[in-house]
C-alpha positions as a LaTeX table, in Angstrom:
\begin{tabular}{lrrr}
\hline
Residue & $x$ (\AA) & $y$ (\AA) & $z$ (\AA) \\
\hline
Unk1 & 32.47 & $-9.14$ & $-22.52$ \\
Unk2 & 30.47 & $-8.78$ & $-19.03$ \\
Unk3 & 32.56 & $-8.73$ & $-16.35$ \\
Unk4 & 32.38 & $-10.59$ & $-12.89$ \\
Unk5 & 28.83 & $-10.23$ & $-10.27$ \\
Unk6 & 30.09 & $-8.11$ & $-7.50$ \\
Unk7 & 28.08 & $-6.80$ & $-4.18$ \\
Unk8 & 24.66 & $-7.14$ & $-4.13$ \\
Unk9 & 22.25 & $-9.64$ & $-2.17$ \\
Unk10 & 23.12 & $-13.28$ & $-2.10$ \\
Unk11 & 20.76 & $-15.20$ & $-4.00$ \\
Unk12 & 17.66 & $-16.56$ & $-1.75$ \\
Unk13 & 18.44 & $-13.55$ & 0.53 \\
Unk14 & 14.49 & $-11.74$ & 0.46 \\
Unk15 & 14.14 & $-8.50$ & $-0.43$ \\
Unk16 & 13.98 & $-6.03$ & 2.70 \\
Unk17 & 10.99 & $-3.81$ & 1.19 \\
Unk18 & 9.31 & $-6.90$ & 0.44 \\
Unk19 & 9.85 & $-8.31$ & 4.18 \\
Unk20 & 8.42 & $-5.21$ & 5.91 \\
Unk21 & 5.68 & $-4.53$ & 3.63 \\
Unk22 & 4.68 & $-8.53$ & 4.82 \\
Unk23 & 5.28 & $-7.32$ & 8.54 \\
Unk24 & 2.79 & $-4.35$ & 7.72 \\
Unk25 & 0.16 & $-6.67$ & 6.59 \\
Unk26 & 0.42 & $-8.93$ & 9.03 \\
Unk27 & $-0.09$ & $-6.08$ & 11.72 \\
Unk28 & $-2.67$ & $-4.60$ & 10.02 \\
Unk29 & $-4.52$ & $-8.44$ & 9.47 \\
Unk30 & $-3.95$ & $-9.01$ & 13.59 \\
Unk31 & $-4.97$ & $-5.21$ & 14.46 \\
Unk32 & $-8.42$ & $-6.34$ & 11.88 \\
Unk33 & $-9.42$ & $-9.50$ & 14.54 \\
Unk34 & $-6.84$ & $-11.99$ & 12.66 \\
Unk35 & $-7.88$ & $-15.74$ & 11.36 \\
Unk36 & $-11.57$ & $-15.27$ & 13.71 \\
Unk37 & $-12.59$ & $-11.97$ & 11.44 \\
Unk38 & $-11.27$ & $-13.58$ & 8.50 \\
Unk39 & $-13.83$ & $-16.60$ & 9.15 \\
Unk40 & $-16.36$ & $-14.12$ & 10.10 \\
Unk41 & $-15.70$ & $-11.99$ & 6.76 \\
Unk42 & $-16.16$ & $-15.77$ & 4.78 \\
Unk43 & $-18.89$ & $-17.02$ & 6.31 \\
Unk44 & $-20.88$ & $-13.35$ & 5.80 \\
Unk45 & $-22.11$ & $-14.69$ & 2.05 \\
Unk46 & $-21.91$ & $-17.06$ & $-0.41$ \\
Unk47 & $-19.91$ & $-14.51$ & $-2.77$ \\
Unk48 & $-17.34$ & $-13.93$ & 0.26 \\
Unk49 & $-16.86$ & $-17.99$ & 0.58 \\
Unk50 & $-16.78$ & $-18.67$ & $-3.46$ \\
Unk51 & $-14.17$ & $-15.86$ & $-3.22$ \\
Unk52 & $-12.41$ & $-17.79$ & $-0.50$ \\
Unk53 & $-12.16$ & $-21.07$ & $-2.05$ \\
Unk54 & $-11.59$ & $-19.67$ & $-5.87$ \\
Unk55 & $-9.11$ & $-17.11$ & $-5.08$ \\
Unk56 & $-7.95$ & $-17.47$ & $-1.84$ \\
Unk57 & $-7.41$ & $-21.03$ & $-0.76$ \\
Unk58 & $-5.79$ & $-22.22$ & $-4.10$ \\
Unk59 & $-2.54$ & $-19.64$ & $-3.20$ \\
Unk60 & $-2.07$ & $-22.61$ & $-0.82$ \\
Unk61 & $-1.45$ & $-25.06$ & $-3.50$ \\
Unk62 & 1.63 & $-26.07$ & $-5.09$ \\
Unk63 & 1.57 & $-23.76$ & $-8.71$ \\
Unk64 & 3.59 & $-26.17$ & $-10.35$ \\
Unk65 & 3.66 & $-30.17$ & $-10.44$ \\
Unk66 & 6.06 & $-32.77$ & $-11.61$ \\
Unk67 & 4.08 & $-35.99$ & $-13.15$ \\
Unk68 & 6.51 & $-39.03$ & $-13.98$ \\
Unk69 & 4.86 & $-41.02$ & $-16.76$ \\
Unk70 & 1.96 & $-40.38$ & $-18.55$ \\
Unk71 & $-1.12$ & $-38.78$ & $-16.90$ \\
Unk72 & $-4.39$ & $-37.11$ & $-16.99$ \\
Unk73 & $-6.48$ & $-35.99$ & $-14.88$ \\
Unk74 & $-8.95$ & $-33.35$ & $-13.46$ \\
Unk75 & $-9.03$ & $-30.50$ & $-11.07$ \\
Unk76 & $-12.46$ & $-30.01$ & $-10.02$ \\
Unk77 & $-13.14$ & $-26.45$ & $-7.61$ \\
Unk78 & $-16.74$ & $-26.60$ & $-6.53$ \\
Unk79 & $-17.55$ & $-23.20$ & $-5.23$ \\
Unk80 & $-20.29$ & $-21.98$ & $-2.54$ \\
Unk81 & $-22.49$ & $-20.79$ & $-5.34$ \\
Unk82 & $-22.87$ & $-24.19$ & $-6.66$ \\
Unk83 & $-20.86$ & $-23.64$ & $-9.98$ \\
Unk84 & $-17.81$ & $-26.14$ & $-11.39$ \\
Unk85 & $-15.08$ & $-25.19$ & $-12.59$ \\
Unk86 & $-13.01$ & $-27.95$ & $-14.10$ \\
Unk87 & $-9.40$ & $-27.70$ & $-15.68$ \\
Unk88 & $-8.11$ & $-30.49$ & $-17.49$ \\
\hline
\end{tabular}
């Protein structure tokens, strides 16, 4: 028989660890020339802006979708090096 929840963080709360480690990065990223050395670091080669739009830019999107009905259809990522990748 497991007993009651008691103490801990309320759920949602985020993890401290997790908060300064973002608060680290963030200096860091500012410290590096922010967003304008991040464009910079992008534009420097078409493997740096394939990177951006493969990797990068899809953390942006939603990971999961909710479709009502029935539906199909295709994600196409066209990358600086001129190759498609499709999912279905």
């Amino acid at each position: 028989m497991k007993g009651k929840k008691t103490g801990g963080r309320v759920a949602g709360t985020p993890n401290k660890i997790t908060a300064t480690v973002k608060e680290s990065i963030e200096f860091v990223a500012q410290g590096l020339g922010g967003a304008e050395a991040y464009l910079e670091w992008a534009q420097s080669s078409p493997e740096r802006t394939d990177t951006f739009w493969s990797v990068i830019y899809p953390k942006l999107l939603p990971k999961n979708m909710t479709v009502e009905g029935e539906a199909r259809f295709r994600v196409i990522f066209e990358t600086a090096l001129g190759a498609n990748k499709a999912q279905e």
